[in-house]
N, C-alpha and C positions, 0 to 999 in steps of 0.2 A: 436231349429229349429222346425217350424212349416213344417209336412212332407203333403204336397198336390200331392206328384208327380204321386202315383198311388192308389189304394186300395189295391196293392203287399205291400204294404210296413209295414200290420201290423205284429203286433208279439205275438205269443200265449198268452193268459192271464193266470194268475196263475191256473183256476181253467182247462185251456185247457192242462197245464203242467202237473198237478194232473193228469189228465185222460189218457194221452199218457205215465206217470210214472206206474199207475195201470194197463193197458193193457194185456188182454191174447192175448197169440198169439200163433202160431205155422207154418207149410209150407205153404205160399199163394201160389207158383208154386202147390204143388197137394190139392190143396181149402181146406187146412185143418188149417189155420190160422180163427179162429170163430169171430173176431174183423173184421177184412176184411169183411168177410160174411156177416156180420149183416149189414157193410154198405153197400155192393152191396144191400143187401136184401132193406133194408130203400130207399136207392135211386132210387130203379128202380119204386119203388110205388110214389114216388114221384115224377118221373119225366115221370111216365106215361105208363111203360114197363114192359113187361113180367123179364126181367134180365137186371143187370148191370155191367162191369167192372173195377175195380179200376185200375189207370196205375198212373204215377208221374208227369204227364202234361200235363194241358188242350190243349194244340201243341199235342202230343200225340194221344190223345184222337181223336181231331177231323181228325188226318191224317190215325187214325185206321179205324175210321168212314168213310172217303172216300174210303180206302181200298176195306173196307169190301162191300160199296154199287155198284161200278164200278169196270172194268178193264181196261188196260194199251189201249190208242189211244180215251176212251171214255172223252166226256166232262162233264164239272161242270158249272154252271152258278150262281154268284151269284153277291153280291153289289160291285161297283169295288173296295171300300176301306174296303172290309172285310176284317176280322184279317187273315182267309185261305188265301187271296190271299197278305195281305199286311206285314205280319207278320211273318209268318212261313216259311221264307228263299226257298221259292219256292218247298213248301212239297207236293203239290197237283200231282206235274212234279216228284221228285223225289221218294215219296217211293209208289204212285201208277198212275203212268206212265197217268195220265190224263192232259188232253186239259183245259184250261181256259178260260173263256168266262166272261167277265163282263160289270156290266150293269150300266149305269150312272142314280141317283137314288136322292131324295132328301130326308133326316133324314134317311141315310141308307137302306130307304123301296122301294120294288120294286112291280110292278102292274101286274097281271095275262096277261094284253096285252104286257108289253114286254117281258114275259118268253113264249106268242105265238110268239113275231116277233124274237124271237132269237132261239129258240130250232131247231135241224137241225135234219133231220132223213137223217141217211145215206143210199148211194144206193149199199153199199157193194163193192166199188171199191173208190172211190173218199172220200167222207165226212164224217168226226169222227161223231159220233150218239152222239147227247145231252142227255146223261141219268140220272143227277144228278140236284136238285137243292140246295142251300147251304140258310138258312135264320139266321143271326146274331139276337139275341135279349138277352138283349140290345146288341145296335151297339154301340162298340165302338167310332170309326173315327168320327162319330157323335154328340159324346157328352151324350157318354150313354142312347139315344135316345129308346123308347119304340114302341115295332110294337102292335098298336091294335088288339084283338084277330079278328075280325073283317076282317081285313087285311089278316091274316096270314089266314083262314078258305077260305077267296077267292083265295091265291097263292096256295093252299095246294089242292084245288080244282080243279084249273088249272093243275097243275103236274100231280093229279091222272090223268086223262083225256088223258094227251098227256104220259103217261107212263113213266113218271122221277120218282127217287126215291128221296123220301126228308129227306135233314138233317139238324138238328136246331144246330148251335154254342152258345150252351146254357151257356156260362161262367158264364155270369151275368144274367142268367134266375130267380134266385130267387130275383133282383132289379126290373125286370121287373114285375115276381108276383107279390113284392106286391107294387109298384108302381100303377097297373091298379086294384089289387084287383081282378083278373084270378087269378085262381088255378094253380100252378104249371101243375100239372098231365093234367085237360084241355089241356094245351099251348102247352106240350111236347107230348101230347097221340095224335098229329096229322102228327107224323114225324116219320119214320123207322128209324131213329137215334136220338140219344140227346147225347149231352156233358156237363158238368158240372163242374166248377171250384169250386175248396174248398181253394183255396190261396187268393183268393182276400177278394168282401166284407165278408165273410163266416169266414175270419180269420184265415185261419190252415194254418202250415208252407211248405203245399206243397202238393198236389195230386189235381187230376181229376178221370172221372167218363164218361166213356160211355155206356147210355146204347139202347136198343133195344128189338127185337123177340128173342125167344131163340134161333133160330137157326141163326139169324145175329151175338147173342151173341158169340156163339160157334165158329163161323169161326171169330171173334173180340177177342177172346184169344191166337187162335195158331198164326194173327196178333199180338198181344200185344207180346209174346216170341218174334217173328221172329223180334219187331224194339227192343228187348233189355229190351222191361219194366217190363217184371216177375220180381217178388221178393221172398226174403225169408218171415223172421219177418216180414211182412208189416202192423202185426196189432198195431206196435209204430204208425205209421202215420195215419192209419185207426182210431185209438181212435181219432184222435185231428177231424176227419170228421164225427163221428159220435157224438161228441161233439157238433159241429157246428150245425148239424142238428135237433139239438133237442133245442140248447139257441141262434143261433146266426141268424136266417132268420128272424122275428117280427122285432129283432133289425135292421132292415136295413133300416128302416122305419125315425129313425132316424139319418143315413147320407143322406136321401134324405131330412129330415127337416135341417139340418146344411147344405148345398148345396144349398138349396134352400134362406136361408138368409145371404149366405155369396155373392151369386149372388145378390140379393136383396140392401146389402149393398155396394158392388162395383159399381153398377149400379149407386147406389145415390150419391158415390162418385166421378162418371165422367171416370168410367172407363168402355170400351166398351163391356158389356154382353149382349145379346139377352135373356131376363128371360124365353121368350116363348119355347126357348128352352130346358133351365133346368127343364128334367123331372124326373131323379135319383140323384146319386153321383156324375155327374160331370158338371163344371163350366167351360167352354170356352169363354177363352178373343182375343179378336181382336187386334191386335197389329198396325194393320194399321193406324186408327185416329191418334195411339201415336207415330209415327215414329220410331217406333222403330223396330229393327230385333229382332228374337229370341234368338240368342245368345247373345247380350248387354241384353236384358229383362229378360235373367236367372241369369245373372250373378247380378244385380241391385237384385231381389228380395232374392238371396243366401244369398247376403251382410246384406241384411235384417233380414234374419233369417227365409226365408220363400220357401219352395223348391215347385216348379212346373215345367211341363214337355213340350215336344211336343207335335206336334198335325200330324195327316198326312196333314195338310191345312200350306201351310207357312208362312202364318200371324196368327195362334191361339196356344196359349199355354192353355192348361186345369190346371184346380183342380180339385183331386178327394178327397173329402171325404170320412172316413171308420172310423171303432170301435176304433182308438187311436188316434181319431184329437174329441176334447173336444170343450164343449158352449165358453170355456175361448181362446182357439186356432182360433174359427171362427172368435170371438170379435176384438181379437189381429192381424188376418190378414186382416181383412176389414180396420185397420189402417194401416197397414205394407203394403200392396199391391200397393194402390194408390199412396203413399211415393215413393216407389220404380221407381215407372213407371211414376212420374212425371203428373199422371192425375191430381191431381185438378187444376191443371192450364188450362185443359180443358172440365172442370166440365160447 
């Protein structure tokens, strides 16, 4: 089975199993686990921050993150297919009582003019006060899509201004590094928040990463207890991140090259990619030229021997490339894909 379905789907490499087997560790509830440490310590420099918090889910992380920058009746505004609002079983409403507000956008990216025509100041009797704004990079829903730093320096501009505080949904922020060739620390050193996945391209079997000021940090721990995510030992899993952080972000370089030729070669074969859009890991196909639904179109390419997922779009199923899909995996599914779906017949 060729596995496309997420970048969730890798699985520690030997040398990442080595590192999470040697581990020191000790209490990560009173900070005395030194594996954890070192990775709060490595990532908050990395992503731009005085401090960082280790927690077990980038879901987590970023509902810690809203937490910690609003309170209950205030709004958020962000891309409407973000993963905060599309993804996270309605956590923005449930574990810190905020308003949702979103914006219809194209490649996930939204314009300093519509975060004026949407922010609402309230008059203290009537309207929830827009205080938060939320920036995905890479956006998901979109295809992994990258926000030029560009971009981000003018929305981050506009918040200062009108008084929002900003949070970056940084899952896939080291795709987007080194897609654009921005520094991480740059990208993230523009946001009162960041979040950071270590499960996907990055390859560890599980954690996230918020981090922040110190004093956001601090009121983002006694959050972290209060949803459940202190832990004991936590520096087993903390190894496999601090791992990642030091051999697995360069490498990411090359699933945006396998992504990139495996859209390439679907394209040639008449199957419906936009290349202009593959800017990372992922490859979204059009199902509509081919009549087909997406549930006939999973099951066809399963048979195959080829897994791909949904899309929030009802005619697009993606591929995501990551560290355990191989030159010999892209080869095989540039044959296997079109087979499946019956494109050359509309080549």
């Amino acid at each position: 089975m060729i596995d496309l379905r997420s970048d969730t789907q890798t699985r520690p490499t030997p040398e990442m199993r080595a590192a999470i087997a040697a581990a020191e560790v000790g209490d990560e509830q009173k900070r005395e686990d030194p594996t954890v440490n070192e990775l709060e310590r490595r990532a908050a420099e990395l992503l731009g921050q005085e401090e960082s918090v280790f927690v077990p889910t980038a879901t987590m992380a970023n509902e810690i993150a809203l937490r910690t920058l609003g309170e209950p009746g205030d709004e958020v505004i962000a891309e409407e297919n973000s993963h905060i609002f599309l993804a996270e079983l309605g956590g923005p409403a449930v574990h810190a009582g905020l308003m949702t507000r979103p914006l219809r956008c194209t490649a996930g990216r939204f314009t300093p003019e519509q975060i004026r025509d949407t922010v609402r100041v309230t008059d203290g009797t009537h309207v929830p006060p827009t205080k938060i704004v939320s920036v995905e990079n890479t956006h998901n829903a979109s295809g992994g899509r990258v926000w030029p730093i560009e971009e981000i320096e003018a929305v981050v501009a506009t918040a200062r201004e009108l008084g929002l505080r900003r949070h970056l949904d940084g899952a896939r922020l080291m795709n987007a590094s080194v897609a654009s060739g921005v520094p991480s620390v740059t990208i993230g050193g523009h946001f009162d928040t960041v979040t950071l996945c270590l499960s996907k391209g990055l390859g560890c079997p599980l954690g996230a990463l918020v981090a922040g000021s110190g004093e956001l940090m601090a009121t983002a721990r006694r959050f972290k207890h209060l949803f459940g995510g202190a832990m004991r030992q936590a520096g087993i899993v903390a190894a496999a991140g601090v791992y990642a952080l030091e051999h697995n972000i360069e490498r990411l370089a090359e699933d945006h090259d396998r992504a990139r030729r495996l859209a390439q070669g679907l394209e040639a074969a008449g199957v419906p990619v936009d290349l202009e859009q593959v800017e990372t890991n992922f490859v979204q196909i059009d199902l509509a030229p081919l009549a087909l639904s997406p549930k006939e179109a999973l099951a066809r390419l399963w048979e195959h021997g080829v897994g791909l997922s949904m899309t929030a779009h009802p005619t697009r199923l993606r591929a995501v490339t990551h560290l355990d899909v191989t030159d010999e995996d892209i080869e095989r599914a540039v044959e296997l894909i079109p087979r499946a779906l019956g494109a050359l017949a509309h080549a």
